[in-house]
DSSP file (Angstrom, degrees, kcal/mol; ACC not computed):
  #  RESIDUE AA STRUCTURE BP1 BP2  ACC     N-H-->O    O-->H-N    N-H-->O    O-->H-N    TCO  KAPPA ALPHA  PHI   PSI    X-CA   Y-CA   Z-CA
    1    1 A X              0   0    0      0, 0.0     2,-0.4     0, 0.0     3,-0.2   0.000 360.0 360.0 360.0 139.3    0.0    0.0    0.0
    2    2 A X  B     +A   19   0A   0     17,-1.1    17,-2.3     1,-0.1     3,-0.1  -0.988 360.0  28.3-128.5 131.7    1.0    3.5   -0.6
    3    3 A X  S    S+     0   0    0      1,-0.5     2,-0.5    -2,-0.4    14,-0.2   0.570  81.1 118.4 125.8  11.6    0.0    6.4    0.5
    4    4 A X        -     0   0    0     -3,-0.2    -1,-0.5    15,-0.1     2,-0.1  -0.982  59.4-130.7-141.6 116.0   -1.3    5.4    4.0
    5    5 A X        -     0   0    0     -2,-0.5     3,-0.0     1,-0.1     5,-0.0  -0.322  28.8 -99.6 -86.4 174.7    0.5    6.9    6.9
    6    6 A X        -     0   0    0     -2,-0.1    -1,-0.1     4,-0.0     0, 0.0   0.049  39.9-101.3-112.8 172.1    1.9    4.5   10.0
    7    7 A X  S >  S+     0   0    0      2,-0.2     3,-4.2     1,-0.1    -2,-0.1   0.998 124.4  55.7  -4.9-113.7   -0.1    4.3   13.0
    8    8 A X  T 3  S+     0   0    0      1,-0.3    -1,-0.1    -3,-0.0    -3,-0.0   0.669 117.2  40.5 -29.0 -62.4    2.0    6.7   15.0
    9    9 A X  T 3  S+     0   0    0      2,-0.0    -1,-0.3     0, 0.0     2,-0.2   0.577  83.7 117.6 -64.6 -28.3    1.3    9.5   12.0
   10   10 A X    <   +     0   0    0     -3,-4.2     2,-0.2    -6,-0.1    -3,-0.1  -0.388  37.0 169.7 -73.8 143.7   -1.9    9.0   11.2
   11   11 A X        -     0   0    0     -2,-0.2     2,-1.2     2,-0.1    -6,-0.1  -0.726  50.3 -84.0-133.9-177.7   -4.4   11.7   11.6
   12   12 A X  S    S+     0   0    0     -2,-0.2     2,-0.2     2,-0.0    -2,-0.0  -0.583  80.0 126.3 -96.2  67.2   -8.0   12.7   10.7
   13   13 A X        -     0   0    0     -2,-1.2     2,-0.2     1,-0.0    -2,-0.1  -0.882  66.4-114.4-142.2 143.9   -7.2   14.1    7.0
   14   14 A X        -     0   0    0     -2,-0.2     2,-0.2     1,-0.1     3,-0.1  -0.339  36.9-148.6 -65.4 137.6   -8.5   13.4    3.7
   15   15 A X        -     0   0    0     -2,-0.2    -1,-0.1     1,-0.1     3,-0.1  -0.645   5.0-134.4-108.1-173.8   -5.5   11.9    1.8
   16   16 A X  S    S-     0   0    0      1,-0.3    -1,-0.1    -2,-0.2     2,-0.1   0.754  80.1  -1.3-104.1 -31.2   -5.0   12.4   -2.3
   17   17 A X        -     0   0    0    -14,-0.2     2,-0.4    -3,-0.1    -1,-0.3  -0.509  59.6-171.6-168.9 108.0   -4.3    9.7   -3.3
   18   18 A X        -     0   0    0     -2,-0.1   -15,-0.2    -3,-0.1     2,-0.1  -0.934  16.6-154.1 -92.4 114.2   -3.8    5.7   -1.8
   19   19 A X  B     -A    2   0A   0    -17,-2.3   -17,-1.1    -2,-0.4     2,-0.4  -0.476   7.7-172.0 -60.8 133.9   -2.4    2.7   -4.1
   20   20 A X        -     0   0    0    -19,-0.2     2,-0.4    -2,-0.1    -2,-0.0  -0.995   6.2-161.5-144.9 149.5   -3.3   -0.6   -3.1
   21   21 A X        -     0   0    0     -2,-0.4     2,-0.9     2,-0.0    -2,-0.0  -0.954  17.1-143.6-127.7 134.0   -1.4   -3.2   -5.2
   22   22 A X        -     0   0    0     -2,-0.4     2,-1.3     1,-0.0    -2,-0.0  -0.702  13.6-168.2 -95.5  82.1   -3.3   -7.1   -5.0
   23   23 A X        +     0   0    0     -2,-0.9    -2,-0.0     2,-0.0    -1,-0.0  -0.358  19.6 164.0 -71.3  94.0   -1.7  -10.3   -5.0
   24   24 A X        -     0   0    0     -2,-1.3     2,-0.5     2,-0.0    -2,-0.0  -0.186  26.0-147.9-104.2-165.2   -4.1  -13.3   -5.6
   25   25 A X        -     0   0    0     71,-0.0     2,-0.3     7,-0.0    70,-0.1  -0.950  23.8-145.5-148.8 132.0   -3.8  -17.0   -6.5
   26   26 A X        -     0   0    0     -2,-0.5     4,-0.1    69,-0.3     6,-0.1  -0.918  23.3 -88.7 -93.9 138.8   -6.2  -18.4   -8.4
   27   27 A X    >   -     0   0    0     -2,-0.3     3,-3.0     1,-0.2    36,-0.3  -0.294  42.7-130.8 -28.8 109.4   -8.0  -22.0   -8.6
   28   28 A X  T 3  S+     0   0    0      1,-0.3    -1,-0.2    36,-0.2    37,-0.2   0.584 109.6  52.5 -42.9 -14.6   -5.9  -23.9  -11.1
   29   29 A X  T 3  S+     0   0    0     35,-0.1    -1,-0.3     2,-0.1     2,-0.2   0.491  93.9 109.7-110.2   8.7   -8.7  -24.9  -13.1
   30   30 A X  S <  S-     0   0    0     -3,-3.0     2,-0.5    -4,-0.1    33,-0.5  -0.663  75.7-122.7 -87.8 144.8   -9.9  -21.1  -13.3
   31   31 A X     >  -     0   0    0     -2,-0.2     4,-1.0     1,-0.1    -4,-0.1  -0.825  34.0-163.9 -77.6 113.0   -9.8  -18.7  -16.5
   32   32 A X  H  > S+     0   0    0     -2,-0.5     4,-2.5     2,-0.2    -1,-0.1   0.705  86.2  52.9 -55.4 -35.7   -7.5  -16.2  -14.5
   33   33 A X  H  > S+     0   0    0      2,-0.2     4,-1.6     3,-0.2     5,-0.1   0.982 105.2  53.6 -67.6 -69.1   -8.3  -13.6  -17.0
   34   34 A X  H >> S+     0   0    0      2,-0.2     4,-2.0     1,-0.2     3,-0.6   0.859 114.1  43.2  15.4 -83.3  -12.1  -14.1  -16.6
   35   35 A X  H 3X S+     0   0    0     -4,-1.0     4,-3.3     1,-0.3    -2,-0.2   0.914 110.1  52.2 -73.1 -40.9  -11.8  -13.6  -13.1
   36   36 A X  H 3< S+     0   0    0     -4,-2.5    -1,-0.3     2,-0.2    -2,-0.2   0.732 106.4  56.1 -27.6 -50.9   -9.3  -10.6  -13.4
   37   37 A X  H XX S+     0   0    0     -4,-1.6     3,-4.4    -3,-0.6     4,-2.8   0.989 110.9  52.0 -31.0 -87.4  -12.2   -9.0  -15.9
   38   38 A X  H 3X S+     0   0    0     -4,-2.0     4,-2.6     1,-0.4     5,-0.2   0.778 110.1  43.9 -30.6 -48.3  -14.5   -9.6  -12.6
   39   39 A X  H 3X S+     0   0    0     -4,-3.3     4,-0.9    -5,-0.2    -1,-0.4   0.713 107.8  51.6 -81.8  -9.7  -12.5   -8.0  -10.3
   40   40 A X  H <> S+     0   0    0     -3,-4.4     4,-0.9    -4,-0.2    -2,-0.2   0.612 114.5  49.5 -93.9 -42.6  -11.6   -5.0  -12.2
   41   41 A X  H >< S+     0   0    0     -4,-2.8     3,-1.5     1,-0.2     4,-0.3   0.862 118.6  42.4 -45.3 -80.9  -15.8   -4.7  -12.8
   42   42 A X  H >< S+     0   0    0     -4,-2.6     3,-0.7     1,-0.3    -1,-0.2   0.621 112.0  45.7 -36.9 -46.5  -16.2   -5.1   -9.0
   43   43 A X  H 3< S+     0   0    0     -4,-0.9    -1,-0.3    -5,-0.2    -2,-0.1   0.573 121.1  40.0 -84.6 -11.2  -13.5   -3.1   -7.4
   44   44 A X  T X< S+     0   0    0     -3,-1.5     3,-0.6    -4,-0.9    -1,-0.2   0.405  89.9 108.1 -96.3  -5.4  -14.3    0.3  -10.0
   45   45 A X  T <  S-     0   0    0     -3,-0.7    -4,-0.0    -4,-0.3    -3,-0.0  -0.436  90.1  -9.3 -83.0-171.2  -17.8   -0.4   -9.7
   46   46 A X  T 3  S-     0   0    0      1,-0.1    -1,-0.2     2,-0.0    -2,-0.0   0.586  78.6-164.2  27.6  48.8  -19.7    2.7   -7.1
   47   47 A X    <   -     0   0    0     -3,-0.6     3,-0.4     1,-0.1    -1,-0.1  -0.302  19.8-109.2 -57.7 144.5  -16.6    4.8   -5.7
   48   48 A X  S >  S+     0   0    0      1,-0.2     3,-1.6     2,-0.1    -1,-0.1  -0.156  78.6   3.8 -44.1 148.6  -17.2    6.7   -3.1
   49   49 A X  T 3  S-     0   0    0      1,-0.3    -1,-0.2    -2,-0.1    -2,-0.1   0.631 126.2 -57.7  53.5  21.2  -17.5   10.3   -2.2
   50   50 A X  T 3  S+     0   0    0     -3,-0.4    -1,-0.3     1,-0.1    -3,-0.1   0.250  98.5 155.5  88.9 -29.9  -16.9   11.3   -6.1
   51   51 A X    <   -     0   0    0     -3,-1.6     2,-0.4     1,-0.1    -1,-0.1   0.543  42.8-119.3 -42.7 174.3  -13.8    9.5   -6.0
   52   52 A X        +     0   0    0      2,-0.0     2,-0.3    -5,-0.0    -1,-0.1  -0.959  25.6 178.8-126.2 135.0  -11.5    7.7   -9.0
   53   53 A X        +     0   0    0     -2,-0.4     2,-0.3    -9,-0.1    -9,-0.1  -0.827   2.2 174.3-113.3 172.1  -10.9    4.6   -8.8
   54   54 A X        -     0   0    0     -2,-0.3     2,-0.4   -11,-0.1    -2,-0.0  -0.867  13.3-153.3-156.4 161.6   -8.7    2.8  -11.7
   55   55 A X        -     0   0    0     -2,-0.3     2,-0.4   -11,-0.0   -15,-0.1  -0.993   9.8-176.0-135.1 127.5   -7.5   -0.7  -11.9
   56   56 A X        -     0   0    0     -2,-0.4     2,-0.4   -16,-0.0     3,-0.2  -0.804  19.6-141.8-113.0 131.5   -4.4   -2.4  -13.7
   57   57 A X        -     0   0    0     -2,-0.4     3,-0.1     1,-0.2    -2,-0.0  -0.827  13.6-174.3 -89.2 156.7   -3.3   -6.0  -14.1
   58   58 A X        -     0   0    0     -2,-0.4     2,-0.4     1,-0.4    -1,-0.2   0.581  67.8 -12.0-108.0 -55.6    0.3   -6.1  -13.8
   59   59 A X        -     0   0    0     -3,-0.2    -1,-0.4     2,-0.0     2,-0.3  -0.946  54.8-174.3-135.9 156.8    0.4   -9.7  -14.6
   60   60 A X        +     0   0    0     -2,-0.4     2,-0.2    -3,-0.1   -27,-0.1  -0.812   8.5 165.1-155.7 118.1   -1.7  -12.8  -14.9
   61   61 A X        -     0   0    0     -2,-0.3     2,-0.5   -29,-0.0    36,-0.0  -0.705  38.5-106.6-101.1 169.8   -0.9  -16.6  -15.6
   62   62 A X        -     0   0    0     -2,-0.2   -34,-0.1     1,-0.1   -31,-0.1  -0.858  35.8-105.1-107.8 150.3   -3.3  -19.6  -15.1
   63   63 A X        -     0   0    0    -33,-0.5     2,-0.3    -2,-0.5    33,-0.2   0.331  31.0-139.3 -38.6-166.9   -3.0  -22.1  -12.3
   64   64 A X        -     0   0    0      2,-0.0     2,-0.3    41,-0.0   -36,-0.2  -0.766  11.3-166.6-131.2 151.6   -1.6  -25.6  -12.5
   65   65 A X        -     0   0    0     -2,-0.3     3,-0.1   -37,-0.2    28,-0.0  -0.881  19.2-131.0-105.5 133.6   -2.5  -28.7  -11.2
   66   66 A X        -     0   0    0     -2,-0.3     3,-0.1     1,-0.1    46,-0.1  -0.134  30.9-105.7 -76.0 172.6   -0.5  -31.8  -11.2
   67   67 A X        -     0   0    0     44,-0.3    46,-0.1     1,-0.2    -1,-0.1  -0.140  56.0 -79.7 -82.4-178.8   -2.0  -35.3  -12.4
   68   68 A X        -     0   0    0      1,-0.1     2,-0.7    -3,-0.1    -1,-0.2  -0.243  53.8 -96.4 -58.0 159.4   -2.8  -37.6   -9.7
   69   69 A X        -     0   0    0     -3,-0.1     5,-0.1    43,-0.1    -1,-0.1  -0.667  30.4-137.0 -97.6 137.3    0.0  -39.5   -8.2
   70   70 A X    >   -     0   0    0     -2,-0.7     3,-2.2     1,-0.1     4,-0.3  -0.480  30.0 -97.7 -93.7 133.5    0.4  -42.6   -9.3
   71   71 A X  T >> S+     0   0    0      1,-0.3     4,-2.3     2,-0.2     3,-0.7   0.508 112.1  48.4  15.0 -73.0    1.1  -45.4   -6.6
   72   72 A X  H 3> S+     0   0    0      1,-0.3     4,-1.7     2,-0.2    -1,-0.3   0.587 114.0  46.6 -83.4  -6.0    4.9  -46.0   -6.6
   73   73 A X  H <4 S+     0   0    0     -3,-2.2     4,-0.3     2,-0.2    -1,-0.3   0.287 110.7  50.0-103.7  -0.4    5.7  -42.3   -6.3
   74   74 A X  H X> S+     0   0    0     -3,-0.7     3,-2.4    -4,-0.3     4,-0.9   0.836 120.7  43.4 -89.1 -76.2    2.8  -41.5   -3.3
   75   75 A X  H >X>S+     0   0    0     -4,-2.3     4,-3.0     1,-0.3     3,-1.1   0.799 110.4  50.0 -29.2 -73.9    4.8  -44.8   -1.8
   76   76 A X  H 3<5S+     0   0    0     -4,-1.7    -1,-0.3     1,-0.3     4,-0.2   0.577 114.9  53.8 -36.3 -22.9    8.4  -43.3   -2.8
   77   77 A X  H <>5S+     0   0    0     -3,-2.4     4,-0.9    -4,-0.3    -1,-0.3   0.767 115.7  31.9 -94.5 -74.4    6.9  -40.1   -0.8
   78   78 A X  H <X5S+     0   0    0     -3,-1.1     4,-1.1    -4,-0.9    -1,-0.2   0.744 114.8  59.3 -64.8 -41.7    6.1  -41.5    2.0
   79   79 A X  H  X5S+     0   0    0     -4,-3.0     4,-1.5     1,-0.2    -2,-0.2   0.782 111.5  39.1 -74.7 -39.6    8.6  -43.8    2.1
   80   80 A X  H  4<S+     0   0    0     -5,-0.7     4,-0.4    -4,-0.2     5,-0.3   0.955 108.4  60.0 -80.0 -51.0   11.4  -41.4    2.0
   81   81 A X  H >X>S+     0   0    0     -4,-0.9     3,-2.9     2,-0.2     4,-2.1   0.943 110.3  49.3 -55.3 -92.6    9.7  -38.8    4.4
   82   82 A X  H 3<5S+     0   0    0     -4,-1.1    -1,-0.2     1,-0.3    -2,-0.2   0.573 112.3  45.6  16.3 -72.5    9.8  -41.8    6.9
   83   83 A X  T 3<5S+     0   0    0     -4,-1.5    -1,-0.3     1,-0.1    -2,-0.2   0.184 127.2  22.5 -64.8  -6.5   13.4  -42.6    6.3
   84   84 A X  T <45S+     0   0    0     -3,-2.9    -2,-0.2    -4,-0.4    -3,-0.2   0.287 137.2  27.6-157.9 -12.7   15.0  -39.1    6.4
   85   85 A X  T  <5S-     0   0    0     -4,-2.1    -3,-0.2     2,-0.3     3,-0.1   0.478  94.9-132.2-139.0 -23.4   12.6  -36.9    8.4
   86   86 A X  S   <S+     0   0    0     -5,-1.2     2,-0.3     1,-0.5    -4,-0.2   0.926  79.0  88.5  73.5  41.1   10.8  -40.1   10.9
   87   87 A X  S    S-     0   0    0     -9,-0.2    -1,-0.5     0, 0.0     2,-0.4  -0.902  93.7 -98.9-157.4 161.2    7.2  -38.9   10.1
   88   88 A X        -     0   0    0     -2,-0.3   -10,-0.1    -7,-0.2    -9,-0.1  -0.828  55.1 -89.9 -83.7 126.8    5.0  -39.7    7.4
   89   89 A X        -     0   0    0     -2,-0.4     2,-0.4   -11,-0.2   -11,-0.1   0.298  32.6-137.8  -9.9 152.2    5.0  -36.7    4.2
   90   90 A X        -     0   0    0      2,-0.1     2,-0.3    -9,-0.0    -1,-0.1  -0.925  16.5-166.5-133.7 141.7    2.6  -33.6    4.1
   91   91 A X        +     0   0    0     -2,-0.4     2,-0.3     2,-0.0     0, 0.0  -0.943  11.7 168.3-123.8 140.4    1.2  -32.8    1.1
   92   92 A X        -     0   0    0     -2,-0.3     2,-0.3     2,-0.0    -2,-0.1  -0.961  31.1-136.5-153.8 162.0   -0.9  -29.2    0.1
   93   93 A X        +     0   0    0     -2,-0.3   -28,-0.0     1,-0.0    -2,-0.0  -0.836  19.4 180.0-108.7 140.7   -2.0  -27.7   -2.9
   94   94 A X    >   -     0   0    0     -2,-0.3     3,-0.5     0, 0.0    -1,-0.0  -0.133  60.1 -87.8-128.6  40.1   -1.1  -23.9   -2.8
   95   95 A X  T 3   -     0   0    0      1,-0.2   -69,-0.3   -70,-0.1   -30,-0.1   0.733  57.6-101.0  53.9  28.8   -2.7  -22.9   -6.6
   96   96 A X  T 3   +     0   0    0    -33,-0.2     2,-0.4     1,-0.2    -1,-0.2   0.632  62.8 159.7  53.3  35.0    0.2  -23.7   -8.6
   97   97 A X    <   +     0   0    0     -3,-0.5     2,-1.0   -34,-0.1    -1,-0.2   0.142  36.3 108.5 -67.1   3.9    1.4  -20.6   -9.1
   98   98 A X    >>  -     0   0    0     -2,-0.4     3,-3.6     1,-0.2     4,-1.4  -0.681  58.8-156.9-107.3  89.0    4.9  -21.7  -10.0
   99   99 A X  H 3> S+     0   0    0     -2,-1.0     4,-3.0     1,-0.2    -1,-0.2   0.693  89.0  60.1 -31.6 -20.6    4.7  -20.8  -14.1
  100  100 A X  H 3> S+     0   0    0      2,-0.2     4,-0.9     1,-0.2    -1,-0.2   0.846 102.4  52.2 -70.8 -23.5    7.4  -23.2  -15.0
  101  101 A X  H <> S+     0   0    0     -3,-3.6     4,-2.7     2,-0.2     5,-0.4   0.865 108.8  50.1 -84.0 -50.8    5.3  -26.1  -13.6
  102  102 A X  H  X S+     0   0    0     -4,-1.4     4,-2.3     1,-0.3    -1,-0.2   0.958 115.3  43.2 -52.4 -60.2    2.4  -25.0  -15.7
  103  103 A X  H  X S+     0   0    0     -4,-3.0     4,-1.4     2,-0.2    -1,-0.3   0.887 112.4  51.5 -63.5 -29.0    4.7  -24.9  -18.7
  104  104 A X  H >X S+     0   0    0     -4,-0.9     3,-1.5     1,-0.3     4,-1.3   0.978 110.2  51.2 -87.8 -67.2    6.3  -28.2  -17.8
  105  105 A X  H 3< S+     0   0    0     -4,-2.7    -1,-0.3     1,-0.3    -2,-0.2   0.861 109.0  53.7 -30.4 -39.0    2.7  -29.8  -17.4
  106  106 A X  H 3< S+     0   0    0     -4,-2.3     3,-0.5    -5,-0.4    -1,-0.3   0.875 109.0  41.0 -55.0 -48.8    1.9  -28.6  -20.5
  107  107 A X  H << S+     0   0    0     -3,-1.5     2,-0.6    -4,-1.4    -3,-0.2   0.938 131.0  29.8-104.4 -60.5    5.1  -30.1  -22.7
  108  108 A X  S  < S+     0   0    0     -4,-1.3    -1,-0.4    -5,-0.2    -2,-0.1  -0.789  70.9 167.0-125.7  91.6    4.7  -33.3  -20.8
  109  109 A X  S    S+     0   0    0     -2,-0.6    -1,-0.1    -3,-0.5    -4,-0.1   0.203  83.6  52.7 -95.9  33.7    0.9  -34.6  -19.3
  110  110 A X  S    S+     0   0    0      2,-0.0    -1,-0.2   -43,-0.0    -2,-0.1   0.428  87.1 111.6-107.7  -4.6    1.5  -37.6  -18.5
  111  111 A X        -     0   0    0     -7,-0.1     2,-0.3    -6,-0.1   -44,-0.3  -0.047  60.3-131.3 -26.8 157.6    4.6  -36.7  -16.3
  112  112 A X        -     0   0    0    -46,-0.1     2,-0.2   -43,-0.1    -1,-0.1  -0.951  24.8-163.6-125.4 121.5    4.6  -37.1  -12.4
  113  113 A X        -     0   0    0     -2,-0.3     2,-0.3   -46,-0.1   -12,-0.0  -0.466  23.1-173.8-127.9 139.5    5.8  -34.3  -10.6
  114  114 A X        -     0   0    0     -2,-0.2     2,-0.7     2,-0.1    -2,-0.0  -0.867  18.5-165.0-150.4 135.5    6.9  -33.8   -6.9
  115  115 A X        -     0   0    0     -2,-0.3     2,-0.3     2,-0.0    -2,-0.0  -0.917  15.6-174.6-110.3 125.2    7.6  -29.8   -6.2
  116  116 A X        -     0   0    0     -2,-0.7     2,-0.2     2,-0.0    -2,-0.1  -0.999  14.9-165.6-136.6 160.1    9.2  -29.8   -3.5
  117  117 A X        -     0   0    0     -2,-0.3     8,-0.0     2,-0.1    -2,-0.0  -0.576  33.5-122.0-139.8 161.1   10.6  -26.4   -0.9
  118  118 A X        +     0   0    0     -2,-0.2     2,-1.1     2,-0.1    15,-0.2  -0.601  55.6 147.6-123.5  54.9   13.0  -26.0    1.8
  119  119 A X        +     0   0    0      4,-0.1     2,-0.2    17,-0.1     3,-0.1  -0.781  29.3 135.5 -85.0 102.5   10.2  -24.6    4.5
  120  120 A X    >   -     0   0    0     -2,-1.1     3,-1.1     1,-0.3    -2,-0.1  -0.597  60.9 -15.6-124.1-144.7   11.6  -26.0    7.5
  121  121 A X  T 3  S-     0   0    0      1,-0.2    -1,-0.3    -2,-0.2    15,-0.1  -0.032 133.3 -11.6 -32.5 118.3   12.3  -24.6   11.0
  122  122 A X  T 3  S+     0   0    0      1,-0.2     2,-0.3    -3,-0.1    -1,-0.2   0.948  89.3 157.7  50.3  48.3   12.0  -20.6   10.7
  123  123 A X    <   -     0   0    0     -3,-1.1     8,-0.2    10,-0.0    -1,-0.2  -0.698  26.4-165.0 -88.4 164.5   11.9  -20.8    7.2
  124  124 A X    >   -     0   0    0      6,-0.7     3,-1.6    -2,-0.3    -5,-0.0  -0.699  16.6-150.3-136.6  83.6   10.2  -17.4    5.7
  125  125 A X  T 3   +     0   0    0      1,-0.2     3,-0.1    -2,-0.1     4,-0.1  -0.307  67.8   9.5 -49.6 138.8    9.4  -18.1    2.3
  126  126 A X  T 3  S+     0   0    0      1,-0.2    -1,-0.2     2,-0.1     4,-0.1   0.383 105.4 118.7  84.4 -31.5    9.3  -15.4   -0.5
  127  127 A X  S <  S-     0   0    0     -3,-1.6    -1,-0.2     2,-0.1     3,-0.2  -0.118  82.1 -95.6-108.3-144.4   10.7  -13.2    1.8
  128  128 A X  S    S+     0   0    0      1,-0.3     2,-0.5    -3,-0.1    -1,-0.1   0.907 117.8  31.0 -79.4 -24.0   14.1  -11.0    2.2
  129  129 A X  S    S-     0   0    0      1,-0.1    -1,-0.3    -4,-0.1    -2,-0.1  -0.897  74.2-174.0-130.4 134.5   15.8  -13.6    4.2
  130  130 A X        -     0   0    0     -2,-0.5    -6,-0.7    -3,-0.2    -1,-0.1   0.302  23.2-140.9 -92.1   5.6   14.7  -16.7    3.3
  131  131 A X        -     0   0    0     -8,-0.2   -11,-0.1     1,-0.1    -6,-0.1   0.556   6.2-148.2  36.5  53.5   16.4  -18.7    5.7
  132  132 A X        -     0   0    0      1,-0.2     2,-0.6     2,-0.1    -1,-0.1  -0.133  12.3-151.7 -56.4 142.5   18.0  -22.5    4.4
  133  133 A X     >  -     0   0    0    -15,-0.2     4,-4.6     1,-0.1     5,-0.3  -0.975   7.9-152.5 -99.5 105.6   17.7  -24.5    7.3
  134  134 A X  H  > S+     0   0    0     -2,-0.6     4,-1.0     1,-0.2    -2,-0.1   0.677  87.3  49.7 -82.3 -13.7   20.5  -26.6    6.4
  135  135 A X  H  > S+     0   0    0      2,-0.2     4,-1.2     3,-0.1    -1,-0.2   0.557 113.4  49.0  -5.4 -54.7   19.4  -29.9    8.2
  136  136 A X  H  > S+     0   0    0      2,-0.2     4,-3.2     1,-0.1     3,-0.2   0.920 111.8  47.7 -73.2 -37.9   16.2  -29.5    6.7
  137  137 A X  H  X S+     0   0    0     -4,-4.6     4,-1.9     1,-0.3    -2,-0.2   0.972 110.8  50.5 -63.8 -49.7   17.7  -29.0    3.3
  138  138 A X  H  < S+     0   0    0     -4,-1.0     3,-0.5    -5,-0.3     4,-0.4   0.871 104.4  52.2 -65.6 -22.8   20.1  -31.9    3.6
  139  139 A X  H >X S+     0   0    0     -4,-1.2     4,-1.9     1,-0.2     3,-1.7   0.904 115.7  56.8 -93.1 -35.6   17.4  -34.9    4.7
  140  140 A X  H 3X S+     0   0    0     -4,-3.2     4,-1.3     1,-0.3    -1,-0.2   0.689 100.3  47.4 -62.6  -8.3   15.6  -33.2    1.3
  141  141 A X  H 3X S+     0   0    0     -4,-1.9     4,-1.2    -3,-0.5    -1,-0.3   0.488 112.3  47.7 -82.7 -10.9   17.9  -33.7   -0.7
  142  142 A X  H <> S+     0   0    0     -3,-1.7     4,-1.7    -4,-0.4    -2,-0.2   0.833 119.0  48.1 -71.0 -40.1   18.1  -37.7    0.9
  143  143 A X  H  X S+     0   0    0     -4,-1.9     4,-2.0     2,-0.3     5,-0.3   0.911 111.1  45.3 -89.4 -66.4   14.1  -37.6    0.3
  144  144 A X  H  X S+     0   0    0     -4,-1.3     4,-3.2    -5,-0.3     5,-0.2   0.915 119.7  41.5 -70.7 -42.7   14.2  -36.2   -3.4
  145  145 A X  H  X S+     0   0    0     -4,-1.2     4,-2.4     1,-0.2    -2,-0.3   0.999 114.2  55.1 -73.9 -44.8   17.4  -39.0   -4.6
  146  146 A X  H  X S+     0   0    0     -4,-1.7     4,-1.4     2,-0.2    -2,-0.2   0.730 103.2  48.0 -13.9 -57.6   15.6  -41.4   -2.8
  147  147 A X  H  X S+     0   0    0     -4,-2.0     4,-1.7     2,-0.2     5,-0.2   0.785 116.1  55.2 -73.5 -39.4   12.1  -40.7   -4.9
  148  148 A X  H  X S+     0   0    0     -4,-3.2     4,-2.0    -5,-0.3    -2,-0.2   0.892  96.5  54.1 -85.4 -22.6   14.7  -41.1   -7.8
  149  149 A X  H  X S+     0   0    0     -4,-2.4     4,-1.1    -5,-0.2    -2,-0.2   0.870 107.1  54.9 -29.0 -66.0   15.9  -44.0   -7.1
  150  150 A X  H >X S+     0   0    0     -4,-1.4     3,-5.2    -5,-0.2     4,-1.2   0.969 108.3  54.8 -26.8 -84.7   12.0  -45.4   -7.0
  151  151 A X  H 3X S+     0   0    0     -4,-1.7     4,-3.3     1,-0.4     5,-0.5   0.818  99.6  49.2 -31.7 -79.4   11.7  -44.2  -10.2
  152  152 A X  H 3X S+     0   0    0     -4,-2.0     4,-0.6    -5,-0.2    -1,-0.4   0.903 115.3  52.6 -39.4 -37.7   14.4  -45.8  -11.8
  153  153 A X  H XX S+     0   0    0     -3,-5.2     4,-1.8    -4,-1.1     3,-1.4   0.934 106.3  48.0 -61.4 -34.8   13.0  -49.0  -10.2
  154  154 A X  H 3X S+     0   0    0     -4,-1.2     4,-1.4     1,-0.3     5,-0.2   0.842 112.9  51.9 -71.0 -35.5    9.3  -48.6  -11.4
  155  155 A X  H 3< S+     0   0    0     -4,-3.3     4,-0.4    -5,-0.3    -1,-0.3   0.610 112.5  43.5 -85.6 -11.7   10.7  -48.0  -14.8
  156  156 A X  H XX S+     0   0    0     -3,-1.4     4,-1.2    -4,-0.6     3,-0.9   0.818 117.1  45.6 -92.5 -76.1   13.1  -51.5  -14.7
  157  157 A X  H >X S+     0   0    0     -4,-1.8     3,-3.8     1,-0.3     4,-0.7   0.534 116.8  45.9 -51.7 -77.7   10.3  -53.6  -13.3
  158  158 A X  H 3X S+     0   0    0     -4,-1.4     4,-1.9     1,-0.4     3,-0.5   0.648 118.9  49.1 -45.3 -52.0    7.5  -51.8  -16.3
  159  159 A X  H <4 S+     0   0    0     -3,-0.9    -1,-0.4    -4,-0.4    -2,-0.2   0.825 110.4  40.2 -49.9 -59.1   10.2  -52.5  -18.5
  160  160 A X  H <X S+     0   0    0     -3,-3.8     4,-0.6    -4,-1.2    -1,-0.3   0.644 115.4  57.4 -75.0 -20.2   10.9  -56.3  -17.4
  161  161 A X  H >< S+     0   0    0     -4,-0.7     3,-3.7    -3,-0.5    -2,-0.2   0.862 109.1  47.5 -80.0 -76.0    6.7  -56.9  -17.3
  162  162 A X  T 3< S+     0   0    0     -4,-1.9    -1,-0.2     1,-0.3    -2,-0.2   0.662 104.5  55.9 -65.0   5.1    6.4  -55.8  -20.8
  163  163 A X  T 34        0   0    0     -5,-0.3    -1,-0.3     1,-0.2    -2,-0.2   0.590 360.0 360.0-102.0  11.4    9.2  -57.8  -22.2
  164  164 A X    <<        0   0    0     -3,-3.7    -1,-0.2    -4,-0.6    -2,-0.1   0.362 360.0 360.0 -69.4 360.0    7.6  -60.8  -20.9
């Protein structure tokens, strides 16, 4: 926000002009642009007092969502989280927001995906210090060769079933 004096500063005055800048996440299976359209209607529509409102996108992509997970990579998942962290995996869907993922879904859908982030203890994602927790970082990196490891098995066994 700009334009919006502290606490400490604020008084009972008309200002000239306040900025207010929006970040949202959208449903992955939502026309972001659509809803963008909507929000530009809503938020212009009836100003106040005589006032101006105007509204800019700065940017817009569309969600993602990865496919379901197929079997031996939920296992490798778990199975790894278990082995390296001595709890079972958490999974969340945060609206896919990570364009590369989007592109990468795109180029390859039948791919199976695992996004994985280094939020561990006092982590702050996103912000100016982002904090590696370098424990946390090392049992993910055990986690993530671990899940590739699977892989390479699930792709020798498919391999050996269909030369049979």
């Amino acid at each position: 926000m700009a334009g919006i004096p502290s606490v400490q500063e604020a008084g009972n005055v008309l200002r000239q002009e306040t900025q207010i800048k929006l970040s949202i996440r959208t449903p992955p299976i939502a026309d972001s642009h659509t809803i963008i359209e909507a929000m530009g209607r809503y938020l212009t529509k009836d100003p106040p007092y005589g006032s101006k409102i105007e509204f800019e996108c700065e940017k817009a992509g569309p969600g993602w969502m990865a496919p379901k997970m197929e079997s031996w990579l939920e296992s490798a998942v778990q199975k790894s989280s278990e082995l390296y962290y001595g709890k079972p995996a958490r999974m969340f869907g945060e609206g896919g927001s990570i364009p590369f993922m989007g592109l990468l879904g795109l180029k390859f859908p039948k791919a199976q995906f695992c996004v994985v982030g280094v939020l561990g203890p006092s982590a702050n994602a996103h912000g100016p210090n982002e904090f590696l927790h370098i424990d946390f970082a090392k049992n993910l990196t055990c986690c993530v060769s671990h899940i590739v490891h699977q892989h390479y098995l699930h792709k020798v066994q498919n391999k050996n079933k269909s030369s049979l």
